[in-house]
PALOVO-97827 format. One line per 2 residues: number of its first residue (from 0); their letters; for each residue x negated, y, z of C-alpha. Coordinates in steps of 0.25 Angstrom, whole numbers, plus 2048, in hexadecimal, padded with zeros to 3 digits. Example, Ala and Ser with C-alpha at 12.3 -4.5 7.8 and 13.67 -1.06 7.14 Angstrom:
2
0	as	7CF/7EE/81F  7C9/7FC/81D
END
This chain:
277
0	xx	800/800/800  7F4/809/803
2	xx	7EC/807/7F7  7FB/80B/7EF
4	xx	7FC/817/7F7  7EE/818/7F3
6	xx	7EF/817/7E4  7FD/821/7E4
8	xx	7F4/82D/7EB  7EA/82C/7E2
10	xx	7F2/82A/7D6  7FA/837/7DA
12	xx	7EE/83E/7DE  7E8/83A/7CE
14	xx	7F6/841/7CA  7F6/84C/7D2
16	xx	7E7/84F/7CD  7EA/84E/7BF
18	xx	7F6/857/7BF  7ED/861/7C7
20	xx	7E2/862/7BE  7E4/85B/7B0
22	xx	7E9/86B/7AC  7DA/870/7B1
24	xx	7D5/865/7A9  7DC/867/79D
26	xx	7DA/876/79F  7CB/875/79F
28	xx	7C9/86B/794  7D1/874/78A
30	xx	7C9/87F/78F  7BD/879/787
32	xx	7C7/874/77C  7C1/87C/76D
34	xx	7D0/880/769  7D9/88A/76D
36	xx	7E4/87F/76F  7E5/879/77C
38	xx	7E8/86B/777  7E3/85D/775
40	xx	7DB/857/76E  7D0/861/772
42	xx	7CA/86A/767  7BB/869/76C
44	xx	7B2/86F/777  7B0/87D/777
46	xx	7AD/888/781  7B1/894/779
48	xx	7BC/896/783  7B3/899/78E
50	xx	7A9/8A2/785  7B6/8A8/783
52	xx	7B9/8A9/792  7AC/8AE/794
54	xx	7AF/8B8/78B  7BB/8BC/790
56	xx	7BB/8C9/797  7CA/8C9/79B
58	xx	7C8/8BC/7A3  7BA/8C2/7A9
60	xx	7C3/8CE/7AF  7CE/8C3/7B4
62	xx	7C2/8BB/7B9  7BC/8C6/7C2
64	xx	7C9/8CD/7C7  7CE/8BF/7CC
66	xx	7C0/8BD/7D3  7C1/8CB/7D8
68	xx	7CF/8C8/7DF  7CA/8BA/7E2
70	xx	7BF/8BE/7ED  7C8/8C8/7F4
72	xx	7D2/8BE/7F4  7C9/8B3/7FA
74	xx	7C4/8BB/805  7D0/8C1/80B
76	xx	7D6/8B4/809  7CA/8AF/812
78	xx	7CC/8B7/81C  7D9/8BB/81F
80	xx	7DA/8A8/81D  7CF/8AA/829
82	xx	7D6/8B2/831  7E4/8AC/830
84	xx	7DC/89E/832  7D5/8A2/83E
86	xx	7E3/8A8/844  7E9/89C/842
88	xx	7DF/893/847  7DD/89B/855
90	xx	7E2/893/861  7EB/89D/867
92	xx	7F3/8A1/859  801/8A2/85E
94	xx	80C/89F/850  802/897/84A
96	xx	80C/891/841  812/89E/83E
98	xx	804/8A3/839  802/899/830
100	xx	80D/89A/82A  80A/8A9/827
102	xx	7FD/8A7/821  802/89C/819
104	xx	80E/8A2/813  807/8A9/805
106	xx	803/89A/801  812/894/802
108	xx	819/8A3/7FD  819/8A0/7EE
110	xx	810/8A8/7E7  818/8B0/7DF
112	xx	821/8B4/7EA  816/8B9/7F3
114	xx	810/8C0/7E7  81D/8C8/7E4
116	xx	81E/8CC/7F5  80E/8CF/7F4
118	xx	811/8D8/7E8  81D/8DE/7F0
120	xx	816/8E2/7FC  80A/8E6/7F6
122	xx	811/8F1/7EC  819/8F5/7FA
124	xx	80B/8F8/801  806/900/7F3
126	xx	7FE/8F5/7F0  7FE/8F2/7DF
128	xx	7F9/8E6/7D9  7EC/8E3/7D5
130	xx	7E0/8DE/7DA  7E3/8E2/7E9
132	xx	7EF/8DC/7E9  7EB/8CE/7E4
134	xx	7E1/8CD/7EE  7EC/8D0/7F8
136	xx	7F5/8C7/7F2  7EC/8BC/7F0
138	xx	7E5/8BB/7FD  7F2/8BA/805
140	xx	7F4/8AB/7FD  7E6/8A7/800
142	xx	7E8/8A9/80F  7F0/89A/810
144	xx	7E4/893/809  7D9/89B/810
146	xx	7DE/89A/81F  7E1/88B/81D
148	xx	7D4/888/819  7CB/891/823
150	xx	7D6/88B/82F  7D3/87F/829
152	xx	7C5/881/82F  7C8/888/83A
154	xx	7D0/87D/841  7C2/873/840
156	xx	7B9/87F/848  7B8/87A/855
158	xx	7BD/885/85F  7B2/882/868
160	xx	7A8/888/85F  7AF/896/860
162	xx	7B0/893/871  7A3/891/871
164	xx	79F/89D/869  7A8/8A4/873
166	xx	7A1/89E/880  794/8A4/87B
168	xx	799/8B0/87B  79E/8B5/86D
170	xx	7A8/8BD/867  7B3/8B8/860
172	xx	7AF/8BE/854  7A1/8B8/855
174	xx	7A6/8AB/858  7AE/8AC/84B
176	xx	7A3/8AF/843  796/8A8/849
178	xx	79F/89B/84D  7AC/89A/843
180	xx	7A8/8A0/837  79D/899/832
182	xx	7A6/88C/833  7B0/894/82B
184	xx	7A7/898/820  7AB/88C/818
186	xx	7BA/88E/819  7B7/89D/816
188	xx	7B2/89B/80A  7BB/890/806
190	xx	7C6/899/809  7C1/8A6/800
192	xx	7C0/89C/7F4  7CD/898/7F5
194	xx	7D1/8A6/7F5  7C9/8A9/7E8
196	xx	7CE/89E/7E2  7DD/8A0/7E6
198	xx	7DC/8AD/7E1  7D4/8A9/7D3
200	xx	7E1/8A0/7D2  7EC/8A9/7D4
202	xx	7F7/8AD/7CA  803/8B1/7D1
204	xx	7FE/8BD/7D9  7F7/8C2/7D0
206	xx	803/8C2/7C7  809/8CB/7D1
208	xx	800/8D2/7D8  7F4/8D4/7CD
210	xx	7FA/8E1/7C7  7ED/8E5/7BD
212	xx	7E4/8DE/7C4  7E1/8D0/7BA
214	xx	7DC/8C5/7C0  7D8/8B8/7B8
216	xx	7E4/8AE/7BB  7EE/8BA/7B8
218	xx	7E8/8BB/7AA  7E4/8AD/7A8
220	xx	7F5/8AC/7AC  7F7/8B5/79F
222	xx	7EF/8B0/797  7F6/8A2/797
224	xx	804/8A9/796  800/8AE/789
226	xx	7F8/8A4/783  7F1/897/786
228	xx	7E2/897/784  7D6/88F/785
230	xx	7CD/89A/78A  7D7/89C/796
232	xx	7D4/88C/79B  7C6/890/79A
234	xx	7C9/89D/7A2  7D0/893/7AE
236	xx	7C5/889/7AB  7BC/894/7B0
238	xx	7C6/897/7BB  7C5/889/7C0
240	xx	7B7/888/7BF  7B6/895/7CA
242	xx	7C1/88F/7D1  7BA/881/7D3
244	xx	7AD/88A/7D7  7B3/892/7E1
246	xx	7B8/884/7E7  7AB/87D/7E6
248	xx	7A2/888/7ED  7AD/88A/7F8
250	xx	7AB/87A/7F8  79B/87A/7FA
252	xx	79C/886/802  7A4/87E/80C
254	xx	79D/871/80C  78F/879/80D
256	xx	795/87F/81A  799/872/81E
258	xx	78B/86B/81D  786/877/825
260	xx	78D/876/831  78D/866/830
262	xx	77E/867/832  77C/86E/83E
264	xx	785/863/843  77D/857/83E
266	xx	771/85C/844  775/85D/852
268	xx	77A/850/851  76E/849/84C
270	xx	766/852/857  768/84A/862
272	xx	766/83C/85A  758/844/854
274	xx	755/848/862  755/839/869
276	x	747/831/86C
END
């Protein structure tokens, strides 16, 4: 019975795969395909489309106005996540549940509804849309992500540490920053990449709340509506492939960090064992 079970997860976890990412596939190989049809057979290889891309100084603006926004984004999404994670990790919290709750409503509002409030409020307190406003607009969806993951963190630091620090004689703020902080680095800096890329990602705030500012999924959004074409797979090929970079260096970042701190450990462990006649 077990090895069934076995067999039906994997074979819905080989399903769900393929649905997920047989279109990035498909997307990439006709982004090297030598016709401007995107069909099969395949024409040929050819990377005409990417020399084209390179050469594209409308996708070059897009490019840097989305990573403009994107690092604004990442940050205050980092620490405003830090904040509301270390409020809702402190012992004493009263309505914890209630807090929660709050900072995780942007993520279960649907996008476009929250878009329309944010653009409501933000013309009431004078604010016009642009650049400003996405940043704005986009951080408050990266809270949810960002606190989860640095709480996530926060719950494994053993509060003795902070007691400790506070016994010799430190300050709050010193014990947050000598003691907590260099165990959050990694949690940190996972959570501003997944604020850069959220914000890489989005389309339906910036719909909203973009006004002249262009970033590149808005145009990239525009460009399909109008017409079909091979250069724009290489352009979100090239998306992907800073997408998957921001991911993997968020990745070694973190597991650097953790063979860091896991050596300190291994050698006062061994000491004693080193130490014996």
């Amino acid at each position: 019975m077990n090895s069934g079970i076995g067999r039906a997860s994997l074979a819905t976890l080989v399903v769900a795969t393929t649905f997920l990412y047989l279109p990035i596939v498909v997307l990439a190989v006709f982004s090297f395909n030598d016709s401007d049809l995107m069909a099969f057979p395949l024409s040929g290889f050819t990377l005409k489309w990417y020399g084209e891309l390179a050469g594209n100084d409308a996708f070059h603006a897009g490019f840097v106005t989305s990573t403009l926004v994107a690092q604004p984004v990442g940050l205050i999404g980092m620490a405003v996540g830090l904040a509301a994670a270390l409020a809702l990790t402190a012992p004493g919290l009263k309505w914890r549940l209630g807090f929660a709750a709050l900072v995780l409503l942007p993520f279960l509002v649907p996008k476009s509804v929250l878009s329309i409030a944010q653009a409501m409020v933000m013309s009431r307190v004078g604010l016009e849309r642009g650049a400003v406003a996405l940043v704005l607009a986009q951080a408050l969806v990266v809270v949810p992500f960002t606190t989860v993951m640095i709480a996530s963190v926060l719950v494994r630091i053993d509060p003795r540490l902070d007691e400790a620090a506070r016994d010799l004689g430190a300050t709050p703020w010193q014990s947050f920053r000598l003691v907590m902080l260099p165990q959050l680095k990694g949690a940190l800096a996972g959570a501003y990449s997944v604020g850069v890329i959220l914000s890489l990602a989005d389309l339906t705030i910036a719909m909203f709340l973009a006004g002249r500012t262009q970033p590149l999924s808005l145009m990239v959004a525009s460009e399909f509506r109008r017409e079909l074409r091979p250069d724009l797979n290489a352009m979100q090929v090239a998306v992907l492939a800073l997408t998957v970079a921001i991911v993997a260096a968020s990745e070694l970042y973190r597991r650097r960090r953790g063979r860091r701190r896991a050596a300190p450990a291994a050698r006062a462990a061994t000491a004693p064992m080193e130490a014996a006649p």
